[in-house]
C-alpha positions in Angstrom: -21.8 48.4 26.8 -20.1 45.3 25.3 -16.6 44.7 26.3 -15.6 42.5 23.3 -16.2 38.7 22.2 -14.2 36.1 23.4 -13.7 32.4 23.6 -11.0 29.8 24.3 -11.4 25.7 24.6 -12.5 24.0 27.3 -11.0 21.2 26.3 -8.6 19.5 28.9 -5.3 20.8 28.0 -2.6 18.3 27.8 1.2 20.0 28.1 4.4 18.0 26.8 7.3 19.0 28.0 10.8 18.0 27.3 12.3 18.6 30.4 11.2 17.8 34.1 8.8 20.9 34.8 7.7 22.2 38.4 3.9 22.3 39.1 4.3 25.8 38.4 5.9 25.5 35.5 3.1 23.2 34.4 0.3 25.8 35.4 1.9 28.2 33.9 1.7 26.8 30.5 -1.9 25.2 30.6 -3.2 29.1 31.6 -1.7 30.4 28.4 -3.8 27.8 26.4 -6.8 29.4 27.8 -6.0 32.9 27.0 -9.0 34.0 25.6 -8.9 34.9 22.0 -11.4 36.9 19.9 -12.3 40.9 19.8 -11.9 43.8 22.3 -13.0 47.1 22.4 -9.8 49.0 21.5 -10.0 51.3 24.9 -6.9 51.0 27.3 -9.8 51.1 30.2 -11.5 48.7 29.1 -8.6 45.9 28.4 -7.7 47.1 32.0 -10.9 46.0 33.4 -10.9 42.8 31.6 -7.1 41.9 33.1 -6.4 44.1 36.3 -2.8 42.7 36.4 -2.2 44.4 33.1 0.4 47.5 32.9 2.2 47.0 30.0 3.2 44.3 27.7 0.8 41.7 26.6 -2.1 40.5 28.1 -1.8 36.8 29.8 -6.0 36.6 29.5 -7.4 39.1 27.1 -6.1 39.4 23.1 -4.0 43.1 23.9 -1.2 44.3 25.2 0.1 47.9 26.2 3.0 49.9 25.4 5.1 51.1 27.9 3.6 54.6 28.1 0.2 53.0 28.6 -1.2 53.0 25.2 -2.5 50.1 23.2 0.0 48.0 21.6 -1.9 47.5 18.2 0.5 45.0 16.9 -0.5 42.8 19.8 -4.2 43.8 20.2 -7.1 42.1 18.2 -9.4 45.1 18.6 -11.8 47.0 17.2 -13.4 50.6 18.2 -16.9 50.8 19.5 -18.4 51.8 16.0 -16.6 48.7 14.1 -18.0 46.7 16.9 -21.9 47.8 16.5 -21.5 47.3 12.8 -20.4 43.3 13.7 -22.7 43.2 16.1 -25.8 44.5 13.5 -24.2 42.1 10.7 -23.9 39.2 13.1 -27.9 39.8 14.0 -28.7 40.3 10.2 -27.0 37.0 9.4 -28.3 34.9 12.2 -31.8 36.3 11.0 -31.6 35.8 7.2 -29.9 31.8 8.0 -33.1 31.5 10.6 -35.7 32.4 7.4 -33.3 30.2 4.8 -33.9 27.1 7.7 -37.7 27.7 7.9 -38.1 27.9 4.3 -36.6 24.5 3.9 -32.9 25.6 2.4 -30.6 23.5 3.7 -28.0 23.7 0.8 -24.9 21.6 1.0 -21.8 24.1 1.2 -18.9 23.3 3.5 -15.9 26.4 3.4 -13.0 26.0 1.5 -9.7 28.5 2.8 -6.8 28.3 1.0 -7.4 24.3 -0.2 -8.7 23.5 3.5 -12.2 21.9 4.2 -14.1 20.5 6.8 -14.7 17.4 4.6 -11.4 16.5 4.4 -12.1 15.5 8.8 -15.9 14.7 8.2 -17.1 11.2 9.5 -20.5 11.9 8.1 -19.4 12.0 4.5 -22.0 9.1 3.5 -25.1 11.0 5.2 -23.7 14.5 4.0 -23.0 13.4 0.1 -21.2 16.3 -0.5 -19.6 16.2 -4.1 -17.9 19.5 -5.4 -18.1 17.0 -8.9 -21.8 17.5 -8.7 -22.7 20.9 -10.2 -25.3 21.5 -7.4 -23.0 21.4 -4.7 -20.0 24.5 -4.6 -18.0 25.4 -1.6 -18.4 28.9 0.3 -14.7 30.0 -0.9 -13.5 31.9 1.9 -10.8 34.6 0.9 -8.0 36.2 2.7 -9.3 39.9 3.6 -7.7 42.7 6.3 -9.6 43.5 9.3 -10.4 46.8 7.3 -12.0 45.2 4.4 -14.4 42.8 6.1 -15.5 45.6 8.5 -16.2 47.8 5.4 -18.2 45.1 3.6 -20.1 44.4 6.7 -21.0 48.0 6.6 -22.6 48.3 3.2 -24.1 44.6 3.6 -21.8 43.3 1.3 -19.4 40.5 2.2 -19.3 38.3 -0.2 
């Protein structure tokens, strides 16, 4: 049974400080930039496993945190039940399938995401190679909308997110 998904950087993490920290100190913040962020099954035993330091309060590894009774904090916990998590996981399979037969069939369409203004192009070093021109009426962005948690779980569930 899955536990969630997660991921953080593994980037060397570079702290800046404006006072003179200990070592501790120092340590201390560089583990917080790799709590792990993503999804976890909503079960109090189960974000338990994942951090056994965890009583209450937020979790310094996993994205949750319990109240102090014991109970999920779902204010501070990015999780999903066990059924919302299947339907991800079937959605996730269906897409990496349908993108798989897209490749093999030779579409390779041009369509970078646009959030709220935001593209990758705007960072892109490969613009020349790309040619990616929202002027050209072949190439659109993939507008990416602001939806709840709720929505995109129930769109994933009739097969319709678009």
């Amino acid at each position: 049974m899955p536990a969630g998904i997660f991921y953080f950087s593994l980037l060397e993490q570079m702290v800046k400080a404006e006072k003179k920290m200990s070592e501790e100190e120092i340590e201390e913040l560089i583990r917080k930039n790799f709590k792990m962020k993503g999804l976890i099954i909503a079960d109090v035993k189960i974000i338990k496993m994942n951090d056994n330091t965890l009583k209450t309060g937020s979790s310094k590894l996993v994205p949750a945190a319990l109240t102090a009774s014991g109970a999920i904090n779902e204010k501070w916990t990015n999780g999903v039940t066990q059924e919302e998590f299947k339907i991800l996981q079937d959605y996730i399979y269906k897409t990496i399938k349908d993108i798989g037969k897209e490749i093999l069939s030779g579409k390779i369409d041009l369509k970078p995401y646009n959030k709220k203004g935001n593209t990758p192009c705007t960072y892109c070093k490969y613009h020349a190679i790309c040619g990616f021109n929202s002027k050209q009426n072949d190439n659109c962005y993939n507008y990416i909308d602001q939806k709840t948690k709720d929505e995109i779980l129930m769109k994933m569930s009739t097969g319709d997110v678009s």
